[in-house]
C-alpha positions in Angstrom: 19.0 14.1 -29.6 18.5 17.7 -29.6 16.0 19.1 -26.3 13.1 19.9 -28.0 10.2 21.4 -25.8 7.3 19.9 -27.8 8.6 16.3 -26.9 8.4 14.7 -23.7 11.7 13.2 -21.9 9.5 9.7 -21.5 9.1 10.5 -25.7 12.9 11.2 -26.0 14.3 8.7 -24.2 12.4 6.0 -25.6 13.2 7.1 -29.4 16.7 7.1 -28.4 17.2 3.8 -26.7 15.1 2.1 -29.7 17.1 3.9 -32.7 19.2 1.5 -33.7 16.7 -1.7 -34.0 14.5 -3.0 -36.6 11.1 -1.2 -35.9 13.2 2.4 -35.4 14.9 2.2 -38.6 11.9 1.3 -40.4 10.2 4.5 -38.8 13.1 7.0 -39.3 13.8 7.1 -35.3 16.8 8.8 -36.2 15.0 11.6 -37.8 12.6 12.3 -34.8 13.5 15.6 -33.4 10.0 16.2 -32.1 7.1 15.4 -31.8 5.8 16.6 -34.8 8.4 14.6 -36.5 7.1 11.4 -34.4 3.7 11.9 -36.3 4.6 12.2 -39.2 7.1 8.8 -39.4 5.4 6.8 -36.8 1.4 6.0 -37.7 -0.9 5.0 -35.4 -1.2 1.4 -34.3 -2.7 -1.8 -33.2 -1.5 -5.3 -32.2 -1.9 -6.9 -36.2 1.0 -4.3 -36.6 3.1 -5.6 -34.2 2.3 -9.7 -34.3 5.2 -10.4 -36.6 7.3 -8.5 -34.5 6.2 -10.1 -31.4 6.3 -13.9 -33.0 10.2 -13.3 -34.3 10.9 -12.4 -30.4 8.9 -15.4 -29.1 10.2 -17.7 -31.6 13.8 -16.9 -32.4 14.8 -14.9 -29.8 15.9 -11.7 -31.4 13.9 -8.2 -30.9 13.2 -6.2 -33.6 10.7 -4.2 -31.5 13.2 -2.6 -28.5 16.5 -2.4 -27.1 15.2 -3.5 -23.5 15.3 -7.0 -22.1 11.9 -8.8 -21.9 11.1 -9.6 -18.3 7.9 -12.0 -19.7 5.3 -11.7 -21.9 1.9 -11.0 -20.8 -1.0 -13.0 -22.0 -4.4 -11.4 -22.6 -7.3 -12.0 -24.1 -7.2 -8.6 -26.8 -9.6 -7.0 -29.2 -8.7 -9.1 -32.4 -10.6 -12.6 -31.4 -7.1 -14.1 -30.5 -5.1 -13.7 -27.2 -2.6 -11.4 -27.6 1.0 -11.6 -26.4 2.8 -8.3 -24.8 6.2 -8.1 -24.2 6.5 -6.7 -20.4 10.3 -5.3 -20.7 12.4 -5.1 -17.7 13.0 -1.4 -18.4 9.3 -1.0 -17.8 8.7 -3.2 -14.7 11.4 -1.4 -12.7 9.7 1.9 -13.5 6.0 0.3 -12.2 7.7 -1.3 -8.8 8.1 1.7 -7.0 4.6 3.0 -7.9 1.8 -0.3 -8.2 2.0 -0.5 -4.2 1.9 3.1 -3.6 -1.8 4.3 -2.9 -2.5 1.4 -1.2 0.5 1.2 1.3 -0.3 5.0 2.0 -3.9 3.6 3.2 -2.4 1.0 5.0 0.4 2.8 7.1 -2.0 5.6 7.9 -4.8 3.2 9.3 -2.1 1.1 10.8 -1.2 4.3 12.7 -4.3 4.6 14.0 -4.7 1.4 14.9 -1.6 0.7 16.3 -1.6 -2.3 14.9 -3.1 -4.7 12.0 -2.6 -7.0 9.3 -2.7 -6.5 5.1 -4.9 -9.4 3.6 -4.9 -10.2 0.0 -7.7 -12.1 -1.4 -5.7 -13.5 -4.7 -2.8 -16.4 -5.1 -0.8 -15.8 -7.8 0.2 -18.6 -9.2 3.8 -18.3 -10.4 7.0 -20.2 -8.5 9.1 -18.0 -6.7 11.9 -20.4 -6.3 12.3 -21.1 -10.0 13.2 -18.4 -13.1 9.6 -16.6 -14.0 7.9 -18.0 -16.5 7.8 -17.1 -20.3 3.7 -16.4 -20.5 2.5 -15.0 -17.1 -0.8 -13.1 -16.3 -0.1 -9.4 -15.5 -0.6 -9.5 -11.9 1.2 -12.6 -11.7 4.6 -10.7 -13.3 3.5 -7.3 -11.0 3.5 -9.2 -7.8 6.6 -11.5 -8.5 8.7 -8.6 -9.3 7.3 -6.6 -6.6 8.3 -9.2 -3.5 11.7 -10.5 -5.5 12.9 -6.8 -5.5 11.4 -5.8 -2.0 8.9 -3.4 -2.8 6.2 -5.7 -1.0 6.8 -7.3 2.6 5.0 -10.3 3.0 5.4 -10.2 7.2 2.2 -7.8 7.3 0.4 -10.0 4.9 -1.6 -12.5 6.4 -0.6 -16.1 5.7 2.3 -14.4 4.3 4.7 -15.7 1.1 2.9 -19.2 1.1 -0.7 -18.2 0.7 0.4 -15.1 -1.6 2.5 -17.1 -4.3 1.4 -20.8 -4.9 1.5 -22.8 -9.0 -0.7 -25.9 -7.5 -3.5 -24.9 -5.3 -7.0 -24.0 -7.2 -9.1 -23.7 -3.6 -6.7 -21.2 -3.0 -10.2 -19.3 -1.0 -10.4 -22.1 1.3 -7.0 -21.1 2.1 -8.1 -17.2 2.6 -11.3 -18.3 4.0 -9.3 -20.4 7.4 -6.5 -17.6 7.8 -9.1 -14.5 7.5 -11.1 -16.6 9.8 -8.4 -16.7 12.3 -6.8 -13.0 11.9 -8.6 -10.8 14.2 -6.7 -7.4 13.2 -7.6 -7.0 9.3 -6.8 -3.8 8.3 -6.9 -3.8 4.6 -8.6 -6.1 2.7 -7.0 -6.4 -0.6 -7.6 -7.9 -4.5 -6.4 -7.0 -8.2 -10.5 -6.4 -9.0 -13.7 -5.3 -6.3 -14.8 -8.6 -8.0 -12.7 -11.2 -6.4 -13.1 -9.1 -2.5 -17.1 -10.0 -3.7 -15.7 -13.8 -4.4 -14.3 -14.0 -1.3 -16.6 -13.1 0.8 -18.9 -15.2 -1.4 -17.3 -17.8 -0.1 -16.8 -17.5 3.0 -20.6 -17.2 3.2 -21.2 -20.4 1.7 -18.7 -22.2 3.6 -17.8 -20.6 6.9 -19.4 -23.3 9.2 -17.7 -26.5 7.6 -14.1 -24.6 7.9 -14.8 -23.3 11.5 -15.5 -26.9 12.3 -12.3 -27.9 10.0 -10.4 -25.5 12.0 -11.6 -26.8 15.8 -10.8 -30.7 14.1 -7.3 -29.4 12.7 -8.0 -31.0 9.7 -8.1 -29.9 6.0 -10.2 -32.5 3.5 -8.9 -34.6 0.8 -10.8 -32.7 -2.0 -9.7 -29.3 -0.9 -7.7 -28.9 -3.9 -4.2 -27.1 -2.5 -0.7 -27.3 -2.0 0.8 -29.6 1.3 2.7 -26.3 1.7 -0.5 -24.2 1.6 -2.0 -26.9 3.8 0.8 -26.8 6.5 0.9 -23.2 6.6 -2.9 -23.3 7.4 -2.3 -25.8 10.0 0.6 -24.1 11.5 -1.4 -20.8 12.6 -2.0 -19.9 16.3 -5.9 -21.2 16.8 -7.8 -18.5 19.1 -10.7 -20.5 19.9 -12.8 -17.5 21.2 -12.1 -16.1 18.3 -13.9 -19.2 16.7 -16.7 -18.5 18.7 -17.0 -14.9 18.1 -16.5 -15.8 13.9 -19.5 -18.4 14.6 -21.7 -16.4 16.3 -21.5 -13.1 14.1 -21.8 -15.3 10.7 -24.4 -17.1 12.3 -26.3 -13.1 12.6 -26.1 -13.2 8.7 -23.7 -11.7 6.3 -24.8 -7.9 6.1 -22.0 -5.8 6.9 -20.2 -8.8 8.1 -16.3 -7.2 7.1 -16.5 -4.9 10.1 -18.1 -6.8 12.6 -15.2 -9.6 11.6 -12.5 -7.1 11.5 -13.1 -4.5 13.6 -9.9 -2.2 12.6 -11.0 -2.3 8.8 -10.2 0.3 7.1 -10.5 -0.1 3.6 -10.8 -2.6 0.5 -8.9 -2.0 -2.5 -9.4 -3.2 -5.8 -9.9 -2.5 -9.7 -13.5 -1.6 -10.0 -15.9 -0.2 -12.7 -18.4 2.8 -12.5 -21.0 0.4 -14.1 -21.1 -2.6 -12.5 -24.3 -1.9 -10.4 -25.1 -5.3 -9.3 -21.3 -6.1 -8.3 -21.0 -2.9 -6.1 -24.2 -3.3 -4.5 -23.8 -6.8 -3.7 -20.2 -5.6 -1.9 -21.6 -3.3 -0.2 -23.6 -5.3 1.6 -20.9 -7.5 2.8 -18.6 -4.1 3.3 -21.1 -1.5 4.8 -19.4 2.1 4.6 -16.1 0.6 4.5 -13.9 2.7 1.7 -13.4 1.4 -1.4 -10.1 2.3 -2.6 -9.7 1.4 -6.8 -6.2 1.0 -6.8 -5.1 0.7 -10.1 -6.0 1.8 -14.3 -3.7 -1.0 -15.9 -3.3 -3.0 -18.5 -0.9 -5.1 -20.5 0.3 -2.6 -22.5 1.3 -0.1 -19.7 0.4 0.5 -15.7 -1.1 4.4 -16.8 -3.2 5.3 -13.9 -3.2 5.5 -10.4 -6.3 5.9 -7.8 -6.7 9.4 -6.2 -8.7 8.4 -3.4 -10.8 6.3 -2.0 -14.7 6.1 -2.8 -13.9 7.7 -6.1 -13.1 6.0 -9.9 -11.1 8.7 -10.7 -7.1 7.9 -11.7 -4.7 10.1 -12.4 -2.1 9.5 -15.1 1.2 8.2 -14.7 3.5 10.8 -16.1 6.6 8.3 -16.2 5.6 4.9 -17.6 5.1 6.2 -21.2 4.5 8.8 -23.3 0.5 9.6 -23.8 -1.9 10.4 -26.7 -5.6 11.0 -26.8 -8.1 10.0 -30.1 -11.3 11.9 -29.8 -14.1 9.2 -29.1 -17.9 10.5 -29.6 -19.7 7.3 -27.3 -22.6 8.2 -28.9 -21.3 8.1 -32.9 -18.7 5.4 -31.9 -18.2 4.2 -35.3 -17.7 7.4 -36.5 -13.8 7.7 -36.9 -11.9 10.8 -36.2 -8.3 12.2 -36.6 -8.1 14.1 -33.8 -5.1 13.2 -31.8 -4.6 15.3 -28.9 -1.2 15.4 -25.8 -2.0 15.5 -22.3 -2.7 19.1 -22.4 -5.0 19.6 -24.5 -8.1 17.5 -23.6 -11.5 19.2 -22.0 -13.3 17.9 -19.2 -16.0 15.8 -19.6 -14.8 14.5 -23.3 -14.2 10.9 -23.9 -11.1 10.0 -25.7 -9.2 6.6 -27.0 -5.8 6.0 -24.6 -3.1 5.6 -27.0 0.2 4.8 -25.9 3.9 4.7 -26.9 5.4 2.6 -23.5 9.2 1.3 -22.7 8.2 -2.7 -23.7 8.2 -1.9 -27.5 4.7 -0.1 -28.5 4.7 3.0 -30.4 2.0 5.4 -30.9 -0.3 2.3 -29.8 -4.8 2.6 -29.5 -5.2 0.3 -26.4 -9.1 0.5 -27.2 -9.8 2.1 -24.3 -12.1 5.0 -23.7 -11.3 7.3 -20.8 -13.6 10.5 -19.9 -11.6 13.6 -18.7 -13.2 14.6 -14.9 -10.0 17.1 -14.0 -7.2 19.3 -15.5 -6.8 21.6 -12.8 -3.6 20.1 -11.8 -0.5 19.2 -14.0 -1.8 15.5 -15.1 -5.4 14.9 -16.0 -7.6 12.8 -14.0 -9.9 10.4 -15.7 -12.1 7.7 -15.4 -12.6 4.4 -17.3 -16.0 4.8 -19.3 -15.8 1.0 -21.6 -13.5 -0.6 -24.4 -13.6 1.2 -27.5 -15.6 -1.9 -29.4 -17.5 -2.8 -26.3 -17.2 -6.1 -24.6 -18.4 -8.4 -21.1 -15.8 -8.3 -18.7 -16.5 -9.7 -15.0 -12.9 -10.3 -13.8 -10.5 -9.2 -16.7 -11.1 -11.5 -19.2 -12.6 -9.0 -21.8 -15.0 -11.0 -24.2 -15.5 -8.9 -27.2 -17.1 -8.7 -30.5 -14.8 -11.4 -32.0 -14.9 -13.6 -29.5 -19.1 -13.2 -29.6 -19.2 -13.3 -33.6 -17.2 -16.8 -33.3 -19.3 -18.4 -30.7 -22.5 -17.8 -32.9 -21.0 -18.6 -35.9 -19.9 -22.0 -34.8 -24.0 -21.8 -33.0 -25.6 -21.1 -35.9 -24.4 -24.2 -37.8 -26.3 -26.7 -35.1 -29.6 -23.9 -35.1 -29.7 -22.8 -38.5 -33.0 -21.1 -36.8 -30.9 -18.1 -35.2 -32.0 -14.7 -36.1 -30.2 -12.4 -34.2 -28.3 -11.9 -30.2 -27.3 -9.9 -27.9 -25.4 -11.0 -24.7 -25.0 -9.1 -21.3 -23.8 -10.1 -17.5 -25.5 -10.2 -14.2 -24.6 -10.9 -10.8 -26.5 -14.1 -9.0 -25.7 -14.3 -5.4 -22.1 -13.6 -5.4 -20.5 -14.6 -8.8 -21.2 -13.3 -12.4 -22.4 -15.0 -15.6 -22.8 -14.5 -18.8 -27.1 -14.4 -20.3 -27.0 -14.8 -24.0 -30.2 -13.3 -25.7 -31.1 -15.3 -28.8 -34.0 -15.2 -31.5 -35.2 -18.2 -33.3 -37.7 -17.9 -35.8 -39.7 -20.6 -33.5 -39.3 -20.8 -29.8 -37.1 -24.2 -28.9 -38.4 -26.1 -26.0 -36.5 -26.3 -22.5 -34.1 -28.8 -23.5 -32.9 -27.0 -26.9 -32.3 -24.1 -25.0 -30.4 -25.8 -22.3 -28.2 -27.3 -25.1 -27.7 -24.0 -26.5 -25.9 -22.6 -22.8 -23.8 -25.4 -22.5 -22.7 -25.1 -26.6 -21.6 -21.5 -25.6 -20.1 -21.6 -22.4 -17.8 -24.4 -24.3 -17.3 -22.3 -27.3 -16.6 -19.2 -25.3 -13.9 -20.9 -23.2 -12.5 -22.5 -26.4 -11.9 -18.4 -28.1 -11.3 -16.7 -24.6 -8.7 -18.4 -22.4 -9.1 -16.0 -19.9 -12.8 -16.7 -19.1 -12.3 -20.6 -19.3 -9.4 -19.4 -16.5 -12.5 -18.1 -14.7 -14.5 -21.4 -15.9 -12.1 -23.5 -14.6 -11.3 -21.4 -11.1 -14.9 -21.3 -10.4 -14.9 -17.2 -10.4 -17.7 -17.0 -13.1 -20.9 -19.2 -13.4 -21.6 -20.8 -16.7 -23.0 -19.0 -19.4 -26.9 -19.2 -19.7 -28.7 -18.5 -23.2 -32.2 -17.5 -23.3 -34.0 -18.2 -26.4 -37.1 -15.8 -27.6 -39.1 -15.5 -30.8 -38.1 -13.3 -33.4 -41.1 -10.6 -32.1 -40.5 -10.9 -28.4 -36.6 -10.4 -28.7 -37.3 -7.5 -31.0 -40.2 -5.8 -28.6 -37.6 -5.9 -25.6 -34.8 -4.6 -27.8 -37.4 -1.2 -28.6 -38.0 -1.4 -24.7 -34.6 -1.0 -23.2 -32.9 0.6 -26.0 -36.5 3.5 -26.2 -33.6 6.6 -27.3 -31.4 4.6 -29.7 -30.6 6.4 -32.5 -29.7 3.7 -34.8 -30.5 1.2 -36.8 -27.6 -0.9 -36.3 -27.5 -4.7 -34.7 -27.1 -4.6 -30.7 -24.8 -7.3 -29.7 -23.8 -6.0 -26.0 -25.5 -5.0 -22.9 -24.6 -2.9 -19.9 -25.8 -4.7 -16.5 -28.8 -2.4 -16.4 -29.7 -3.4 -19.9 -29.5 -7.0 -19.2 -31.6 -6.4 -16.2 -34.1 -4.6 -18.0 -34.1 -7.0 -20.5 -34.5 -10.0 -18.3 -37.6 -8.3 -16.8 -39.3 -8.4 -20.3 -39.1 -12.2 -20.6 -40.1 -15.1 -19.8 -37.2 -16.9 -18.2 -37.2 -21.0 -18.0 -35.9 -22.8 -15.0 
């Protein structure tokens, strides 16, 4: 190809590689000399133009979409109502290795400095067989971390519990497992998770159940309904027991669990962990386990392609990863959001403060491709613009990754609505309760149904919901989110708390999702049955 200064080397060499299969001789690759010329014979895209594609790789073993070699695929649960499938290549995992760990070991060698010592702890498992080829289907973080340890751009000897409690197929009480060792590991330095969310389940737990393991711990003794490995359960076993250490765990618990991190560890440094501007509840709440600790946000991924980076801690800012793809930006108005535009803008040419749809052409076989999510520019002062997350394009509920949308919401009612032909209109939301989210689904019948009916109406959805989203009944089924709870108004008192929290809408058009605040707010307007 010819250098051409209006195309990117990510842009050039990924036209080049793919030129000669199926999906670059339908689009002229050979013809791209720039990227005007990308324009005009690649359109924009989304993952209904890329199924049949990704079902010929899947099912016959041939790949139409790129010359690299598929590592796995990545399940997720997508914006169409069905779970999508991404091809992860390996082109595209080697050039995330060196980079996913970065930030974070940077945190961790410099307080390690300081410290002289300490230990990495890692509140997830992820469940995937180091001692057998990887899977087909794998989670994200499950392919991520795999690759990361297998190619030694992770050391497990600084990780507490080390390769046993950090890779493990069997063992769903994986946090009784990070509950004992944390327990029994005086020097935390770092305590780490893919979201802020599962540091808040952790902790969650160990509030809940820190005086039965203590005692497990002194009796050397693990029950039989602790659901884990027996090589989980004689790594536990095997760890040095400090018995003053049990006492001192005991007696600071016993205090109550404000600010317990550093009073437990008293070398912590940071937590680090996906988190979202906008979950009020969930920050607050890990806070108060945390105190002032720093909250480092690691990571802007997402099946489609690892694109942002944390630039320090305490701030959602991310800056964009030059290398694992080539970027474009779709004008998004979040107020007019279903007013379309054709505005597709490079890198260099966005304004601070605007909002904008992430589109991505990446090394696993996407081209030109609207992830759906909407970024807000914060910085261009430097070469790569910094951003933050704001929501998904078409809104949805996520707690811990699993991204319920409009599809998967329009479903669940649909199948509702043929048991209460009754139903007049919804709108769902999340909230934090103690230490784990849920789901509250606000629903108008024409009468109010009694206690029961309502009841039956939660339990309907929570089973529908886990039937359309595999990744919340992965939550369902882990424990991580508490079932889904409807509450049923009349048609006039749903829409008297819709005027209420939504005062300055400017539309006339049906409200299916809340923010946390809204669901608060909403919840404050009603009378709730226990």
């Amino acid at each position: 190809m010819n250098e051409i200064s209006d195309i990117t080397n990510n842009l050039k060499i990924i036209i080049s590689d793919n030129m000669k299969t199926e999906f670059g001789k339908n689009h002229n690759f050979d013809k791209i000399k720039s990227y005007a010329d990308y324009v005009k014979y690649v359109p924009l895209s989304d993952y209904s133009d890329y199924r049949s594609y990704i079902d010929e790789i899947t099912e016959k073993g041939t790949n139409p979409l790129t010359a690299y070699s598929v590592y796995c695929f990545c399940k997720s649960s997508g914006t169409e109502g069905f779970q999508k499938t991404i091809p992860l290549t390996e082109k595209a995992i080697n050039l995330y290795g060196c980079q996913i760990e970065k930030g974070v070991m940077n945190l961790y060698e410099s307080a390690k400095k300081r410290a002289k010592q300490g230990s990495r702890f890692l509140v997830n498992t992820f469940r995937t067989d180091l001692d057998e080829p990887a899977e087909k289907y794998m989670l994200l973080s499950e392919a991520y971390y795999r690759f990361l340890y297998l190619n030694g751009y992770i050391s497990v000897d600084n990780i507490v519990g080390g390769k046993e409690l950090l890779f493990d197929k069997k063992s769903l009480d994986f946090l009784y497992a990070k509950v004992w060792s944390a327990i029994l590991t005086k020097d935390i330095i770092s305590i780490e998770g893919i979201f802020q969310y599962d540091i808040l389940l952790f902790f969650g737990y160990l509030s809940d159940s820190w005086e039965r393991i203590i005692s497990d711990i002194r009796r050397g003794s693990i029950p039989d309904n602790i659901n884990i490995s027996e090589r989980m359960k004689k790594k536990l076993l095997n760890m040095p027991v400090s018995f003053q250490r049990l006492d001192y765990v005991y007696e600071q618990c016993k205090k109550g669990f404000e600010n317990i991190a550093p009073r437990l560890w008293k070398n912590l440094s940071f937590i680090s962990g996906i988190g979202y501007k906008d979950s009020f509840s969930e920050n607050r709440l890990l806070s108060s386990f945390v105190g002032n600790v720093k909250k480092y946000y690691f990571s802007f991924c997402s099946s489609e392609c690892y694109s942002g980076n944390a630039v320090t801690t305490d701030s959602f800012a991310y800056e964009l990863i030059k290398s694992n793809g080539f970027y474009e930006f779709i004008e998004y108005d979040c107020d007019c959001p279903n007013e379309s535009t054709d505005v597709v803008l490079q890198s260099h040419e966005l304004d601070v403060g605007k909002t904008y749809e992430l589109v991505v052409t990446n090394f696993s076989g996407l081209y030109r491709y609207k992830t759906g999510d909407i970024l807000r520019i914060t910085d261009m002062s430097g070469k790569l613009p910094l951003y933050e997350f704001v929501r998904r394009k078409n809104h949805n509920l996520n707690i811990a990754g699993e991204k319920t949308n409009s599809s998967h919401i329009e479903y669940i009612i649909k199948k509702l609505s043929v048991n209460f032909s009754e139903l007049i209109s919804y709108c769902f939301g999340t909230i934090m309760e103690e230490h784990k989210g849920r789901y509250i689904a606000f629903i108008s019948f024409r009468t109010k149904p009694h206690l029961q009916e309502e009841k039956k109406v939660s339990n309907l959805l929570d089973r529908l919901l886990c039937e359309i989203n595999l990744d919340y009944n992965d939550l369902r089924i882990l424990g991580s989110v508490l079932p889904l709870k409807a509450i049923i108004l009349t048609e006039n008192d749903y829409n008297l708390q819709i005027k209420k929290v939504f005062s300055n809408h400017r539309h006339n058009k049906p409200i299916h999702f809340l923010s946390e605040q809204q669901t608060q707010m909403f919840m404050k307007g009603v009378s709730v049955n226990e």
